[in-house]
N, C-alpha and C positions, 0 to 999 in steps of 0.2 A: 565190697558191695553191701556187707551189712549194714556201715553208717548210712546209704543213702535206703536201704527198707527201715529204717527203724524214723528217718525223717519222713520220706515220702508210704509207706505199708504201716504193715499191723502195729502194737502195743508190745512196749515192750519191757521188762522188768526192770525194777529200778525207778527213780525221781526223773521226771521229764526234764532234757534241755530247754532254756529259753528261747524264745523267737530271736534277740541278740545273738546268744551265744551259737546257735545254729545257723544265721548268715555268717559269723567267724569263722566256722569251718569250712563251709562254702565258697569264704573267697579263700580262704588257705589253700582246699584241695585243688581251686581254679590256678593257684598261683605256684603251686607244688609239682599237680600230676603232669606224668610226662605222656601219659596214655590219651590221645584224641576222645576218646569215647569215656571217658572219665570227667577230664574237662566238661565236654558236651552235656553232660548228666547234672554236674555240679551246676553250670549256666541255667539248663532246665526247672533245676529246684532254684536256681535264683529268681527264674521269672516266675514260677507259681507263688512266691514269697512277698513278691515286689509289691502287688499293691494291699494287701493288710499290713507289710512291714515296710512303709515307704521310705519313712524317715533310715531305719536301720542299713536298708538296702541302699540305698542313696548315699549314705555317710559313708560306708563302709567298701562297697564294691563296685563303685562307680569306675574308678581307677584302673581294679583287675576288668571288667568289661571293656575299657577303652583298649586297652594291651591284648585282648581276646582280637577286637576287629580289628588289629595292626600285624596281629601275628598268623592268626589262622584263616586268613582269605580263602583258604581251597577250599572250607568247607562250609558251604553253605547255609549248614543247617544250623553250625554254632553260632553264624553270623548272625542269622534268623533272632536263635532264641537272645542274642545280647542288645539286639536292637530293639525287639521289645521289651526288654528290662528296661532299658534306659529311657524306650516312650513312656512305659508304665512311670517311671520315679520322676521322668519332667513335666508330663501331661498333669493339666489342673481340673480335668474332668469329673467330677464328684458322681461316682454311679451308685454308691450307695444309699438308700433309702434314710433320710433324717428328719427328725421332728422339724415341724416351720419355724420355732423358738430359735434351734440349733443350725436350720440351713445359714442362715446368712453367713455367722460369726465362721460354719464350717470351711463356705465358699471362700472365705479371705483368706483362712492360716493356708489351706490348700492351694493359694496364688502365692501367697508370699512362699511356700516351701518350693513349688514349682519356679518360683523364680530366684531360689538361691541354687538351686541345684543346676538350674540354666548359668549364672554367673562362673557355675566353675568348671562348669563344661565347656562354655566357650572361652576362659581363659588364656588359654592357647587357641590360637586360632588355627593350627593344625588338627585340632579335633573337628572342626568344621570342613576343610578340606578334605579331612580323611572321610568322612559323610558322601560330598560329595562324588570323590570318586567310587565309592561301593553303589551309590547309583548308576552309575557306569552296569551293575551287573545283570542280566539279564533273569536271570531267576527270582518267582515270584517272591517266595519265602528272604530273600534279603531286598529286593526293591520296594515292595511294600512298606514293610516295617522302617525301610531310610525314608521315603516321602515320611509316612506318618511325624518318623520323628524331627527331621529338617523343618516339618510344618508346625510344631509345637515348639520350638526354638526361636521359629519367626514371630510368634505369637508372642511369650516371654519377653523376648531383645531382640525385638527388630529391627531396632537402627543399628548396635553393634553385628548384628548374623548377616544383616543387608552387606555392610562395609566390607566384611570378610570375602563374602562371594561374590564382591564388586570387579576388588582384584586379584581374586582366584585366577588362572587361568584358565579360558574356555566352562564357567561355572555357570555363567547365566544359557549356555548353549546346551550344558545336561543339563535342565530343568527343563528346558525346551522339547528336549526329545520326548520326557513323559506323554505330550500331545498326540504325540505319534504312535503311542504303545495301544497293540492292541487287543489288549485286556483292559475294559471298561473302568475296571475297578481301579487302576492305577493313571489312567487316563483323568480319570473324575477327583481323585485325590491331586491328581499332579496341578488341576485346576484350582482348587482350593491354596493349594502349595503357592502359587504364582499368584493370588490373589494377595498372601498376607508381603508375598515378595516386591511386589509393584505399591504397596502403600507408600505413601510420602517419599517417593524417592524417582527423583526426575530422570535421575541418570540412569537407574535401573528399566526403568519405562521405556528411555530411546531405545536402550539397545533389546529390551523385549520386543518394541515393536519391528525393528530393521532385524530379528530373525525371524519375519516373516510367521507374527504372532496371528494379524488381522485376517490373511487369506486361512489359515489354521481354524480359528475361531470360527469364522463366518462359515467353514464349511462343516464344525461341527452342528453350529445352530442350524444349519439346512438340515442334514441326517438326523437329528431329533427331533423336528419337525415344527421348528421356526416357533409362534408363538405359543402353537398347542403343544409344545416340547414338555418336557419335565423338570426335575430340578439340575441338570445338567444345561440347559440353557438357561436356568439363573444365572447358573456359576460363570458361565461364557459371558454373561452380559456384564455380571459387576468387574469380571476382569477387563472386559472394554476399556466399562466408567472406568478404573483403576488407570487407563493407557491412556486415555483422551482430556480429563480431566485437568485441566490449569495446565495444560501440554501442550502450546503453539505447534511445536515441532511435530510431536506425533500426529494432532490434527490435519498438519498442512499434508503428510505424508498418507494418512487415511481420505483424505479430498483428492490428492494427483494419483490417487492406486486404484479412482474410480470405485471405494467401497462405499460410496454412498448411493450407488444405483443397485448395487444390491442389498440395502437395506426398504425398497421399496414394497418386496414381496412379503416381508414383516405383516406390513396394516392389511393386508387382502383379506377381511373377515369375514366375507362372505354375506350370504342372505341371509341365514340361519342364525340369527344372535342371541339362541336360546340357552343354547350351551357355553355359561361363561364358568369355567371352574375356577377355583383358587389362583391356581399356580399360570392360570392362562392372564390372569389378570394382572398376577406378580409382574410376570413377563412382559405381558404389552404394558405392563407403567415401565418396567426396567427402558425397554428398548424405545419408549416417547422420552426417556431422560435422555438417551442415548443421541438425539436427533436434537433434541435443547442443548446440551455439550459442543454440538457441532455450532451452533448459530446464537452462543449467547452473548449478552449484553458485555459482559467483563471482556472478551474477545477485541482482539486490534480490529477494528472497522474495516480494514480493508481482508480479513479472513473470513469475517463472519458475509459480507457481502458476497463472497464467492461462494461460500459455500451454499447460501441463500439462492444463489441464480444456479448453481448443479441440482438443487432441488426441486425448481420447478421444472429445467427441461428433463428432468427424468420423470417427472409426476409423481414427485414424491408430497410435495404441496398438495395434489388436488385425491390422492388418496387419504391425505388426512382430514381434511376438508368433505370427505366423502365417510368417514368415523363421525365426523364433527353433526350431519345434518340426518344422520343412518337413526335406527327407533329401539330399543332394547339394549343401549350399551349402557353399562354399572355409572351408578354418577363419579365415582372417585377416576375411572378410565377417562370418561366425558371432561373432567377438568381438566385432568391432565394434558387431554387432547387440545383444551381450548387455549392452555397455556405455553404448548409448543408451538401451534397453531401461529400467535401470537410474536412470537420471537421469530418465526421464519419470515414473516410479514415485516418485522418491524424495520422501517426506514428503506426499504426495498419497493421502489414505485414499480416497478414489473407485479411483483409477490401482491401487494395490495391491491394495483388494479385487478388484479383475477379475483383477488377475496370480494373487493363490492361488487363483482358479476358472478357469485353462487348465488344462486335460491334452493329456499328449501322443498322437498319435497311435497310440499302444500295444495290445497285448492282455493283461491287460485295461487301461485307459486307468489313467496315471499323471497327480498333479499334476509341474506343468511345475520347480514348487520341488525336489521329490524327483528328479527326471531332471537339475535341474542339480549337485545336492549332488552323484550319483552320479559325474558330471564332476571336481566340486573334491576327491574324495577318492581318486581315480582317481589312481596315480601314472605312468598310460602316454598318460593327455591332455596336449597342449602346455602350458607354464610360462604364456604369455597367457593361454589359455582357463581357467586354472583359477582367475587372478587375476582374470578378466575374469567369471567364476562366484561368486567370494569379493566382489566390487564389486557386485552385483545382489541378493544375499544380505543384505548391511547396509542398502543402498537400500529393500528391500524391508521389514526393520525398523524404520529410521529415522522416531523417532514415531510407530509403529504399536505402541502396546499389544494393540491387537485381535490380530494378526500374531503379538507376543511369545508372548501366549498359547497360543496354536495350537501353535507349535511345543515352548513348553516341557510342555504337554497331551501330543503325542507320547512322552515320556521318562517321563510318570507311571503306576504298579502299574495304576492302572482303565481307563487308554484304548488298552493295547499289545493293539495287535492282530499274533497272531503266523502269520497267513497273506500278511499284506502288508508292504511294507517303509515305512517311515516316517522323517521328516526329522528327528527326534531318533535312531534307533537310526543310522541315517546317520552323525549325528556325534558318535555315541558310536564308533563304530567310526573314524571319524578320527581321533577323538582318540587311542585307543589302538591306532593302528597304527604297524609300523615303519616307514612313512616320516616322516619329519622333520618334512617342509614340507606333508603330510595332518595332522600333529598339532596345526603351529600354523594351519593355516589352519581347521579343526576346534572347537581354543579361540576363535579368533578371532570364529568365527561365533556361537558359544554364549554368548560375552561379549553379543555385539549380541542376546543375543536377552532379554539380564538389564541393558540400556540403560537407566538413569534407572526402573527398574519395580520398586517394592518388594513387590510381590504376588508376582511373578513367582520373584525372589530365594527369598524361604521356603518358593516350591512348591518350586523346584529342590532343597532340603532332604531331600523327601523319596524324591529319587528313588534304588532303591538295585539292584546290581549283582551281577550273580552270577561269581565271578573263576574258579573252576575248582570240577568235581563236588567233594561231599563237604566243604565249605565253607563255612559263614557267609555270605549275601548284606554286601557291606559297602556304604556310601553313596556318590555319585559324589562329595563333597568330600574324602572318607578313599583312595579312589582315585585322586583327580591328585595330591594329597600323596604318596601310594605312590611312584604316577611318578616324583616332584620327587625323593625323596632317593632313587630307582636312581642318579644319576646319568647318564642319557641325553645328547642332543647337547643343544648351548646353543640352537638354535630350538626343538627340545621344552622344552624348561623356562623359557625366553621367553614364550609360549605360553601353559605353563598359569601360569604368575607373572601375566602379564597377566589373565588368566580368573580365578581368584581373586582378584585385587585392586579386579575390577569388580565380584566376588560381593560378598564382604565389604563394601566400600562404603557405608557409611551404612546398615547394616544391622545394627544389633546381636546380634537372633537369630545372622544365620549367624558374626557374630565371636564368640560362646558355642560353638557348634558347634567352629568351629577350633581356639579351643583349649584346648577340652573333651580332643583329643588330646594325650596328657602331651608325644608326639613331637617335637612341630610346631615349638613355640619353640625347644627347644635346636638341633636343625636347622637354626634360620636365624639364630641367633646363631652358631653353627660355621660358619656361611658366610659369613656377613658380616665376622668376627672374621678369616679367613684372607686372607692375602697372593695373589693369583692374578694371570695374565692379563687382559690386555686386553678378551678377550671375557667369558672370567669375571666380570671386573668390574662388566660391566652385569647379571651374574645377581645380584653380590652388592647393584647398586641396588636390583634389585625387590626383594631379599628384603629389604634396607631399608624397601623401601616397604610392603610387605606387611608387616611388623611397626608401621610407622607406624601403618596403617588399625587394627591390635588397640588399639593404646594410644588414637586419637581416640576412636573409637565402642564402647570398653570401657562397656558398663554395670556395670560389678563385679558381676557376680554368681557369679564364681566368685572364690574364696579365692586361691587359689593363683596367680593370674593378671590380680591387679585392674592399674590404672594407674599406682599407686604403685611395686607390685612388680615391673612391666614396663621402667619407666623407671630403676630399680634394679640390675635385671640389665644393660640397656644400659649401665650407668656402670661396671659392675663389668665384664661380660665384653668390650665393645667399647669405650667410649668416648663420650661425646656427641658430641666434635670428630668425631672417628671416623666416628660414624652419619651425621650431616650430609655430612660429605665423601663418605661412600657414596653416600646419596642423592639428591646434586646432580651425579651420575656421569652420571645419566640423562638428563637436557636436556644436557649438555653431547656427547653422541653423537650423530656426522655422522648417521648415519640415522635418528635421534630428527627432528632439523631437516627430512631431507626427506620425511618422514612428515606431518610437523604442513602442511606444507603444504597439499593437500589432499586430498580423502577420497579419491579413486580412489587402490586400493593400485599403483602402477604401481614394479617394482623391472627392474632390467637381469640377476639372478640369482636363481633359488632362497637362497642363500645369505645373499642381505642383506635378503631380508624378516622384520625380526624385531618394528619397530613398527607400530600400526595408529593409523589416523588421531584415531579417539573416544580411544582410551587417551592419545594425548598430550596432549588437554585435560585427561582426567581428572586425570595425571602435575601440571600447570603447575596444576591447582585445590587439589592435595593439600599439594604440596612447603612453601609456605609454613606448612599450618596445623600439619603434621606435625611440621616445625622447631620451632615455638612449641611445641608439645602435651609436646616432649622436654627441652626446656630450663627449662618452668615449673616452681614446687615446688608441694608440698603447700598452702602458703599462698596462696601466687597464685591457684591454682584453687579455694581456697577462699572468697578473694575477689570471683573471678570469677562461682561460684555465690550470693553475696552479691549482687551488682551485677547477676544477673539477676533473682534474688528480686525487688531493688529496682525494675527495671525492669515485674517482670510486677504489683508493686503499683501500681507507676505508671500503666501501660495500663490496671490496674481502677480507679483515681480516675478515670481520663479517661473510661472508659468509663460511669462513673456521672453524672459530670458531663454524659455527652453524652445519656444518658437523662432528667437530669432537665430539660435544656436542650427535648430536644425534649417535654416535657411542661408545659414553660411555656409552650413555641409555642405545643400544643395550646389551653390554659386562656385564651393568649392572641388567640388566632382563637377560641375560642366567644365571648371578652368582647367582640369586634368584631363576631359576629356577631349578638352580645345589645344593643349602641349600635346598630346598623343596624334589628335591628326596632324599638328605643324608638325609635328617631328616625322611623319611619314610622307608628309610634301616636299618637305627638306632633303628625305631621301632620295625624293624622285625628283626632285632638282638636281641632286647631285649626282645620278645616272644621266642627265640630259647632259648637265653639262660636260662628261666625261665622254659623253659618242660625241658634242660638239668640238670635246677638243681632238679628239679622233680624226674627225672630220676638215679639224681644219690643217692636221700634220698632213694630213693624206693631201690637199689644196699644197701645200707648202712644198710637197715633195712635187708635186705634177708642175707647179711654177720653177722651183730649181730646173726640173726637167728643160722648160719651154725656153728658159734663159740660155742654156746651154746649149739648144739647138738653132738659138737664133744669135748668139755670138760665133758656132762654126758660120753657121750662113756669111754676117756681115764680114767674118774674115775672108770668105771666098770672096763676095764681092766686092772688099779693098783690091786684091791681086788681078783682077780683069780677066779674069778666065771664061772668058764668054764659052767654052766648052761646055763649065757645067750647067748652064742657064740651057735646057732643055726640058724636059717634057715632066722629067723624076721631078725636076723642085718643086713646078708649078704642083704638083699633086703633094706637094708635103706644104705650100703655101696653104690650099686648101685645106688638107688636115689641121693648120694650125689655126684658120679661121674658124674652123667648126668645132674644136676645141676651146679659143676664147669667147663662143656663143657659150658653147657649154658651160665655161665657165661663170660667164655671166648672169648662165638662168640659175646655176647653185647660189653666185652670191646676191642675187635677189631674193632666192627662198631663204638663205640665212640670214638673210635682215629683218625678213618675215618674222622668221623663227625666233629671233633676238628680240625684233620689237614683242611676242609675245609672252617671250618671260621676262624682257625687264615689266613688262606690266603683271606678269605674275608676283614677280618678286615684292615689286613695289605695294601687290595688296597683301603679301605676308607680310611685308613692312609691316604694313598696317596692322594688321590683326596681331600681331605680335610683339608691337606696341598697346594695344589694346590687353591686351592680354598678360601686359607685363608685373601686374600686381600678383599673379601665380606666385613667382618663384624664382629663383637663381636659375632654373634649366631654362625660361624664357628670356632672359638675358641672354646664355649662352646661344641660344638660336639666333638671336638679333646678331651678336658678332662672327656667326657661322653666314648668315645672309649676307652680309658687308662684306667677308670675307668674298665671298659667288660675286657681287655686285665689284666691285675692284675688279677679279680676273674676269668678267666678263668684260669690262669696260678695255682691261689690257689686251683682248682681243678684238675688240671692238679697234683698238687702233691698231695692232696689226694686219684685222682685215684693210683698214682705209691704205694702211701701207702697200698690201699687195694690188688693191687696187689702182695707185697711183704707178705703180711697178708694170701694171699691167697695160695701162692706156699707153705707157710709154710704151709698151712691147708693141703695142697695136698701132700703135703711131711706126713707128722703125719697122714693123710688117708691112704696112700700107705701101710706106716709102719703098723700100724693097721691091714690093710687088708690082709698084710703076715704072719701077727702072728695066726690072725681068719683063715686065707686057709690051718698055717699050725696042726691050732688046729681040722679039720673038717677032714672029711676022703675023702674032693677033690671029693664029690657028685654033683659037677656041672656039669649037664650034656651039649652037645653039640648044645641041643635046646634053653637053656636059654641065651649062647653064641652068635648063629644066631639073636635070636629075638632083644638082644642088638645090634648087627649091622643092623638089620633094621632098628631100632628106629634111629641109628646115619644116615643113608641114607636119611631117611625124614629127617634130621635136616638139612641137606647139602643141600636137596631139596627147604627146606623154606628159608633155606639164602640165597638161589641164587632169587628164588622167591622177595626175599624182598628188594635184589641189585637192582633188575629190577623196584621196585617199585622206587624205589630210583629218579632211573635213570627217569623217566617220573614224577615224582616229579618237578624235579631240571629241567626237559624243561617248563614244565608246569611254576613252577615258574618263570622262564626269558619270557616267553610270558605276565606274570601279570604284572614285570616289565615294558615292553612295554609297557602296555593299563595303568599302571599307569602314565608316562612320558607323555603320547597322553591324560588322563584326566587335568593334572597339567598344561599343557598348556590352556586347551581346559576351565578350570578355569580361568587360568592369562587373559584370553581373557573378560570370564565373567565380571571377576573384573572391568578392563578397562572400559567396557560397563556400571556396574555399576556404576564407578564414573561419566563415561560421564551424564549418565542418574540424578543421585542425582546432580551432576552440575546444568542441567537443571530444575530440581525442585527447587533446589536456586533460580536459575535466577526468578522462576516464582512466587516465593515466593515474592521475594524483588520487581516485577511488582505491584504484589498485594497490599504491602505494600504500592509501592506509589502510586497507585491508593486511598487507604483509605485514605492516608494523602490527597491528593487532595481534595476527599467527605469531609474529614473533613474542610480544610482551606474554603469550595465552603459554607458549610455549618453557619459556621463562618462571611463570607463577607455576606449572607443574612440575617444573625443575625443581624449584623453591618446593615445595608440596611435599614432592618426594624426601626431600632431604631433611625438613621436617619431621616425615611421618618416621626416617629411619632415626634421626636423632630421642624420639619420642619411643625406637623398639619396636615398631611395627614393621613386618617385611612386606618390604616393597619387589616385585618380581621383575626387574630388568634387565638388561642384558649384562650389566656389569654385578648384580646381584648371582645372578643364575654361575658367571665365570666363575665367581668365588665359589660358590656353595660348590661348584662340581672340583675343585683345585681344594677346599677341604677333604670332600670325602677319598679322595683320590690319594690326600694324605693319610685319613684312616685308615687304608686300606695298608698303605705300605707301613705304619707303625704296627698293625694285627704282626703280618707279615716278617715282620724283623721278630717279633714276640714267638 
């Protein structure tokens, strides 16, 4: 115990140790003593040493420290003090006081030491791991000082400390739990911790945010008290941004978890907007960025549109909107707000309708459009705000026809109303004010309000300007031209170059209009043609360009200024090489480039806002065809109108072709549906015929019968048996006559019946002749109906057989029956007579009866026919729908497909990946890893063992 009073206590005799030589004993005795409490002691005076001796400490005892938290987990406290050694030696914190001379050069060697002592700490990646799980411990004294230091690590080597605890196992899940801890102070660090964890790393974000980071977060920022919170709802907010941030995936998953309804209680600032402190205003800018993440411009259009429509039905739109028009808020809040604002709006016809129906607060109430113009033409409002007014303005445009309208209606002779002020005299008076940067922000707006809208364009035509009493009204195109050649500053004439060149635009009317004025062209052939500066030079682009658009969208209708004539004067007063070179000035300008970037106009000067974001698409859609339009001849273009001629003949061949295609479909589905009913006639032909031949077996069998009872007869009466000639025959002579009655009323109805299908047949004939350009199945029907027409005809002469069969029976009955009348003594009396013609009057009665049935038969059946024609369609329909439908199960079939092949090839490159990272010496944790490693140590153990 002496050496550690004579390092840490009094003075002692003898030549002092060095600060060197006194961490060499320190990690000796660390690496020596076997007594816990000794160690403990040594660690102690390591950390009091660490930060005046950082380098020596660092060099020297980095090692023994890491072998301290490997070995001695039970005790806490050593754990404690080796964790803060190691934050003291990696941390780049400079706390001591240095001259300003000496701070910078101090800040650097202090990084670059902090970041070599980081390199060989994480060398092994089991020293990170080991980190890891000592966060697992619940005791303050070692969870603290591990966040601290995992967070100084991250800082250092982030990408390498990320990669490690990527495929940790369960690694990003303990950083997770810090959220949960609750003790503040580890809580608020853990935040910070996850904040350097989630930078640039997409992978680490998902799975922060699917442990259920957003419901965590959003319920600390409520307990701290939303935007009047502290710096613990910073730290909540930038770890958001960190989640949301170039994160489709997290995105879509913070929109379907419904966390954007609870961001609406955020904006509720109440009446009272007197108390704006620092950190309230950090806050509400954090969490307006937070709301612009959700709905920006770089976003897939179909996310950012969702999440645009969850924001208004929650009213999160009209609270901001309700910040937006409020009296006392910071102008840096104000902008911000107006540029979220903005982006929720933009291209969302829901979202914009509501924004041109706020008013402001006013007497009498203004729309909130008109009080922001007033803003952007204002030259005594801040250069932000007014940019930040000019950004909300195009937003509010963008793909809003309905919008265009409105505002280019303001500027027309029938809707000025001259009691109130309006958003077109607004910026008309931008426009033509002396300040610069009111002029082109003025064009700029009036361009976006003639966006893509050819309606719009030739209203704007008519709208006309009264310039001083006593004057001619002249037009607002004949007016910015005035401007152009005063010569004013090169942003005013930026401005209106840009604003006319979006006019004109694929507009022929207003390129008749332009240069209807004799002025106009030699003006911008004198400018183009002159030698100028730098900045000039991009005036003399646009006026290149601005002559381009006359010569493309020239309808010749003026003499004196066709495309021929244009392209003419070019070659005589400028040059073609010349023009080109002009107009390839414009994309090759540094502010051109940071323009095109994207839409929000964001510049660092009034001075260098001179492009807008839309105009440089237009610029990059022009320049090629404009090029070509100036170089073509007379014949080319002549050609060209040839080769479209030829092309619009071509579209009407196809187009005829496609009419007569689908008119053979037509002809070809009746013919299908005209097979479908013959084929069902056919059937019920061939039921009729199958009860007719029924019917006529059953005749067939009753005639055998009657044959045979009238051959016993004529044999009895060859032998003379006058005995049996009594009273029995005559009553069977009878039955046999009221039987060939009967017979004969049947084969009268099947003549009936015959004649009316051979006339059925004969009009399937027909129609099935008619019909016969269908198909092979109509042929088949026609030798299925020949086939019916034969065997009816062969019973047609079977019937005539049994009727010749018949009359003979009735002839040899007759005869018969006069031999028996005249062998009897004529006992028939006048009742048996009578009751026979009754019996024949019900017969007469039942065949009419049975006509009648007939007859309601045969309607009955042309009604079935109907509902059969109205089902065979009412099917052909189904059908269609079916194929539509198994269509689309294909289609989703073949999605799925290559969805699996995807999983599979995704499957495959992680395979690859892995086998990579293990070829390269990085452990990879799977399950064929983890076998080995436990089938090593298991060897370990039995080599100890034998030893």
């Amino acid at each position: 115990m002496n050496f550690f009073r004579e390092v840490m206590g009094g003075q002692a005799a003898g030549p002092q140790p060095s600060g060197a030589e006194t961490i060499r004993k320190l990690c000796d005795r660390v690496a020596s003593s076997t007594l816990l409490e000794d160690r403990r002691d040594a660690v102690r005076a390591l950390k009091s040493l660490s930060k005046k001796y950082r380098v020596e400490v660092g060099t020297q005892a980095m090692h023994h420290l890491i072998n301290i938290l490997q070995t001695d987990r039970s005790d806490s406290e050593i754990l404690g003090y080796a964790l803060d050694t190691l934050y003291n030696i990696l941390c780049n914190d400079e706390e001591e006081e240095q001259d300003e001379s000496e701070d910078e050069t101090a800040q650097k060697q202090s990084d670059d030491l902090g970041a070599q002592f980081t390199d060989q700490f994480v060398q092994d990646p089991e020293h990170v791991t080991l980190l890891l799980s000592l966060l697992e411990e619940f005791d303050f004294h070692v969870r603290w000082p591990g966040v601290k230091l995992l967070t100084t690590l991250l800082k250092n080597q982030g990408v390498q400390v990320q990669g490690i605890i990527l495929v940790s196992p369960m690694g990003v899940s303990r950083l997770m739990d810090l959220l949960a801890d609750s003790r503040e102070v580890i809580r608020n660090d853990g935040l910070l911790l996850l904040q350097q964890l989630t930078k640039s790393n997409a992978a680490i974000q998902k799975i922060v945010a699917f442990e259920n980071a957003f419901e965590r977060l959003l319920d600390i920022i409520t307990e701290e008290g939303s935007s009047d919170g502290g710096i613990v709802v910073e730290d909540c907010l930038l770890l958001l941004l960190n989640l949301l941030k170039n994160n489709s995936s997290n995105q879509n998953f913070f929109k379907e978890g419904s966390y954007i309804q609870r961001m609406k209680p955020w904006f509720e600032i109440g009446d009272d907007n007197s108390g704006w402190s620092a950190q309230k205003v950090t806050n509400l800018h954090l969490m307006l960025q937070l709301v612009r993440v959700m709905v920006s411009p770089v976003n897939s259009p179909g996310a950012t549109a969702s999440c645009q429509k969850s924001m208004y039905q929650c009213g999160l739109l009209q609270q901001l909107c309700t910040i937006l028009m409020a009296t006392g808020v910071p102008a840096d809040i104000l902008t911000e707000t107006i540029n979220t604002v903005s982006e929720v709006i933009r291209g969302s016809q829901v979202n914009q309708d509501y924004f041109a129906s706020v008013n402001a607060p006013s007497n009498p109430p203004r729309p909130a459009i008109v009080v922001l113009l007033m803003s952007m033409v204002n030259e005594r409002q801040p250069f932000v705000l007014r940019c930040a007014v000019l950004y909300c303005f195009q937003c509010f445009l963008y793909k809003n026809q309905k919008g265009q309208g409105e505002i280019v209606a303001t500027l027309l002779p029938s809707t000025i109303d001259a009691n109130s002020i309006s958003a077109g005299q607004l910026l008309c008076g931008g426009l033509f004010s002396v300040d610069s940067l009111s002029n082109w922000c003025a064009a700029v707006a009036l361009a976006h309000s003639l966006q893509d809208n050819l309606t719009q364009k030739e209203q704007l035509l008519r709208v006309q300007l009264a310039t001083s009493l006593g004057k001619p009204p002249v037009s607002l195109l004949q007016q910015c031209t005035n401007i152009l050649s005063q010569g004013s500053k090169v942003q005013t004439r930026v401005g209106l170059l840009m604003l006319l060149c979006t006019w004109i635009n694929n507009c022929p009317i207003a390129v008749t209009h332009f240069l209807h004025n004799q002025e106009n062209v030699p003006f911008l052939t004198a400018q183009i043609s002159e030698n100028l500066g730098e900045d000039e030079r991009l005036v003399q682009g646009l006026c290149a360009l601005l002559l381009g658009i006359c010569i493309y969208y020239n309808d010749n209708s003026l003499e004196n200024n066709t495309k021929e004539k244009l392209k003419q004067l070019i070659e005589k007063r400028i040059g073609k090489e010349n023009f080109v070179e002009k107009l390839g000035f414009i994309t090759k300008h540094e502010l051109y480039s940071r323009a095109a970037q994207k839409p929000q106009p964001v510049f660092p000067s009034p001075e260098q806002m001179l492009f807008d974001h839309e105009f440089t698409k237009l610029v990059k859609e022009l320049e090629g065809v404009i090029t070509k339009a100036v170089h073509k001849s007379n014949e080319e273009e002549k050609k060209e109108e040839e080769v479209k001629k030829t092309l619009e003949q071509h579209d009407n061949i196809v187009t005829q072709y496609k009419e007569l295609i689908r008119e053979q479909d037509a002809q070809i589905q009746e013919l299908k549906e005209q097979v479908v009913s013959t084929s069902s006639q056919n059937e019920q032909m061939q039921t009729t015929v199958t009860q007719q031949l029924s019917q006529i077996q059953q005749h067939k069998d009753q005639y055998n019968i009657l044959k045979l009872k009238l051959g016993k007869e004529s044999q009895l009466n060859s032998q003379g048996e006058g005995s049996q000639v009594n009273g029995l025959q005559t009553e069977e002579l009878t039955q046999l006559r009221e039987e060939v009655e009967e017979l004969r009323k049947q084969h009268s109805l099947l003549q009936t019946q015959l004649g009316d299908k051979d006339t059925l047949i004969t009009s399937l004939k027909s129609e099935t002749a008619e019909s016969s350009a269908g198909g092979s199945d109509n042929t088949e029907l026609l030798m299925e109906l020949e086939g019916l027409r034969s065997r009816v005809q062969s019973q047609l002469a079977e019937i005539n057989q049994m009727k010749t069969e018949r009359q003979e029976l009735l002839r040899r009955a007759e005869a018969g029956s006069s031999d028996a009348v005249s062998s009897i003594d004529g006992s028939i009396d006048g009742a048996k007579m009578a009751e026979v013609e009754s019996r024949l009057a019900a017969q007469t009665t039942e065949t009419e009866r049975l006509k009648e049935e007939a007859k309601s038969l045969s309607a009955s059946r042309a009604e079935l026919d109907q509902q059969l024609a109205s089902a065979t369609s009412t099917v052909a329909i189904l059908q269609t729908e079916k194929a539509k439908l198994q269509t689309e199960v294909q289609d989703s079939k073949k999605e799925q497909d290559d969805l699996l092949m995807l999983l599979a090839d995704q499957d495959q490159k992680i395979h690859s990946l892995k086998q990579k990272l293990k070829d390269l010496g990085e452990t990879v944790d799977d399950e064929d890893d983890l076998d080995g490693r436990d089938q090593t140590d298991d060897d370990y153990e039995e080599d100890e063992d034998e030893d």
